[in-house]
N, C-alpha and C positions, 0 to 999 in steps of 0.2 A: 388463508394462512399457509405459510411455506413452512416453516420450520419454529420450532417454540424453545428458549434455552430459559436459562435463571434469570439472564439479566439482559436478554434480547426477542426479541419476534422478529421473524423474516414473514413481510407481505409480499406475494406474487401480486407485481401491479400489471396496469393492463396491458402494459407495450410490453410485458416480459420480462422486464429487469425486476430486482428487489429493493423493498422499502421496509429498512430497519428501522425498529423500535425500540428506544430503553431509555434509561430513567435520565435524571438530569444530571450529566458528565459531557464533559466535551465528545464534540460527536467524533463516535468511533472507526465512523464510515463516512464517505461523499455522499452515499443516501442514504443514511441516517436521519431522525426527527428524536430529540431529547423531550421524552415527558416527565412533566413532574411525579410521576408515578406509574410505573406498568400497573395494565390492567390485574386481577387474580390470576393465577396461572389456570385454576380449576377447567374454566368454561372456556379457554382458549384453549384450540388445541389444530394440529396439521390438519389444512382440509375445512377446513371452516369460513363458512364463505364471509366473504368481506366487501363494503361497497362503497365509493368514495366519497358518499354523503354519512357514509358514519364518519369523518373525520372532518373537525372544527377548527381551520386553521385560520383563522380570522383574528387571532391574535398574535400569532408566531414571529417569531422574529426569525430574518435570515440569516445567513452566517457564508460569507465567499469562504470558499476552499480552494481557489485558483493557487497553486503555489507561483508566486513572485519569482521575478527572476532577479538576479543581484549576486554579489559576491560573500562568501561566506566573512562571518567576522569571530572567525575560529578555527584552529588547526582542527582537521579530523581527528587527529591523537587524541582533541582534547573530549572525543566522546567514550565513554566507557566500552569497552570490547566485550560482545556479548557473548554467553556461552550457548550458540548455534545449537538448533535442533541436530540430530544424529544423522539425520537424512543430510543435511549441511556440510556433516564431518567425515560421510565416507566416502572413499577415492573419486565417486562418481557425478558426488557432491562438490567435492572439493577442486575437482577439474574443472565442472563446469563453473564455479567461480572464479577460479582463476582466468580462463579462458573470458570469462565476463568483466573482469578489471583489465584482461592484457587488452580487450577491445576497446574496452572505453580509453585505457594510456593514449593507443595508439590514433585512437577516430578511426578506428575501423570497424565499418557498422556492419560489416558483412559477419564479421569474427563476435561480434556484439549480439547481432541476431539471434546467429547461430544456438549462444552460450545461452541467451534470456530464455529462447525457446524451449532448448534441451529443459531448463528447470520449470520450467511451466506444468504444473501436473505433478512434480516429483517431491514425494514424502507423504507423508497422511497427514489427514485432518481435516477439519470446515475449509480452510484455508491451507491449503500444504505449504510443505516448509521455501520450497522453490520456488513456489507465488509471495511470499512475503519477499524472498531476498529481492525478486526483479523488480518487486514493487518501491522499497526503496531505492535500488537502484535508477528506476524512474525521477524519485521524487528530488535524487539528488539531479540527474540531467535535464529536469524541467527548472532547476534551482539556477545550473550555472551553463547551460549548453542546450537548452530549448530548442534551438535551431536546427540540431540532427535528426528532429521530428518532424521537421515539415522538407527539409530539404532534400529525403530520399524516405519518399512514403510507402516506400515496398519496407522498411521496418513497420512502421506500423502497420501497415496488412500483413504484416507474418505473426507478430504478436498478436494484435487480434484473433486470428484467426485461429492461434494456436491455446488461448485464450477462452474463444466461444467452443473448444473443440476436445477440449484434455485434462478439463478440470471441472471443479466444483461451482455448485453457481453462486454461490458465497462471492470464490475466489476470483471467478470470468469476471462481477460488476465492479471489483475492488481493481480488477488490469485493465479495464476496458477506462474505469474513470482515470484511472494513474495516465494511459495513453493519453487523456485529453488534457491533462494536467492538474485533474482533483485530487485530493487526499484528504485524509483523515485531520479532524484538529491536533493529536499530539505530533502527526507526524511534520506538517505544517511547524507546529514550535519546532522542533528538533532546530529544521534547515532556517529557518528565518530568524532565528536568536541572536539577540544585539549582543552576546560577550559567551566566553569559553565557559566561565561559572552558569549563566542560563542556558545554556547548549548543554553542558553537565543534566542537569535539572530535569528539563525537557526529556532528556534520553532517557534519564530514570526513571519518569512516570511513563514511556513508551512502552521499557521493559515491562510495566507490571501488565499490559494490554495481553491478554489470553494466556494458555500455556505458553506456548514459545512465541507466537505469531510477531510480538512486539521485540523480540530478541533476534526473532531471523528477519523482519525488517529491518531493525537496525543496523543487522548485521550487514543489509546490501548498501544503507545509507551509508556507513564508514566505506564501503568498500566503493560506491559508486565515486565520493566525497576525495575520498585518496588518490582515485584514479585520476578525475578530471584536476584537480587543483596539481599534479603530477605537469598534467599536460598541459596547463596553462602558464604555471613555472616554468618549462622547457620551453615555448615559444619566443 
């Protein structure tokens, strides 16, 4: 056992990465497993060893988290503006996001890099607030511009790396999935909502995801969202 919350357990599995646990809500992570029931918190606890014949997945059903590529069928405006962690809102925060939307307007992965990087690691928590923003901002570039992840892979070896290297390990498996183009079920609703009213929706139940984590994702999804549809209008 990795870590023990209210309404999650982190398994260190054997390759290294983690294997969340929680009750039955769409899955909150790309390796997440929804039970009908967490175990008792009592007898679970950090450090407890675990083996992969205690778990019965012989009935499970899967569930793809590939985000789709396709074109939004909703202005960005039409998603709720979230009120961003602190870490988000100070100059330091606020440059690097900026810098991370002028890269994306532009297709410039170099200025794009640079900016996901800097917030990698930056703000506190399971999840800091600078790992949620890039991570939307992924889930929007894997939505409408997929192609500037394979086409200059020196982005992806710098996230990654900066990724396995500055953060949390919560945070590392949640960028490392986003780089290959997994996400979470709500975040998945957000970007693949057939109208502005379910795009509304979706965003909303995003928000209520952790203290802020579901607010400063969203936060990067309007901002990766605004960028690209930007720069695919100017074309």
């Amino acid at each position: 056992m990795h870590s023990v919350f209210d309404k999650a357990i982190n398994v260190l599995w054997s390759d290294g990465r983690l294997l969340t646990l929680h009750g039955p809500t769409p899955l909150a992570a790309p390796f997440a497993v929804a039970l009908a029931e967490l175990p008792p918190r009592g007898p679970v606890v950090p450090g407890l060893p675990i083996r992969r014949s205690d778990f019965d997945l012989s009935k499970a059903d899967s569930v793809a988290l590939e985000m789709p590529r396709g074109p939004l069928a909703f202005t960005p405006d039409a998603l709720p503006k979230p009120p961003c962690a602190r870490a988000l809102r100070s100059g330091a925060g606020l440059g690097a996001r900026q810098a991370l939307e002028r890269g994306m307007a532009a297709g410039d992965l170099v200025t794009l890099a640079k900016a996901a990087s800097d917030l990698i690691g930056f703000g506190e928590g399971l999840t800091p607030a600078g790992d949620d923003c890039v991570l939307g901002a992924l889930a929007a570039i894997h939505r409408l511009a997929p192609e500037w992840l394979t086409s200059d892979r020196s982005l992806l070896h710098r996230l990654a790396e900066a990724a396995q290297s500055r953060t949390t390990d919560v945070a590392r498996d949640f960028l490392l999935e986003a780089l290959a183009g997994r996400f979470a079920e709500p975040v998945l609703a957000v970007l693949t909502a057939s109208s502005a009213g379910l795009a509304e929706h979706a965003a909303r139940k995003l928000l209520a995801m952790g203290a802020t984590s579901g607010a400063d994702t969203l936060c990067g999804i309007r901002l990766g969202c605004r960028a690209l549809e930007t720069r695919i209008v100017s074309r």
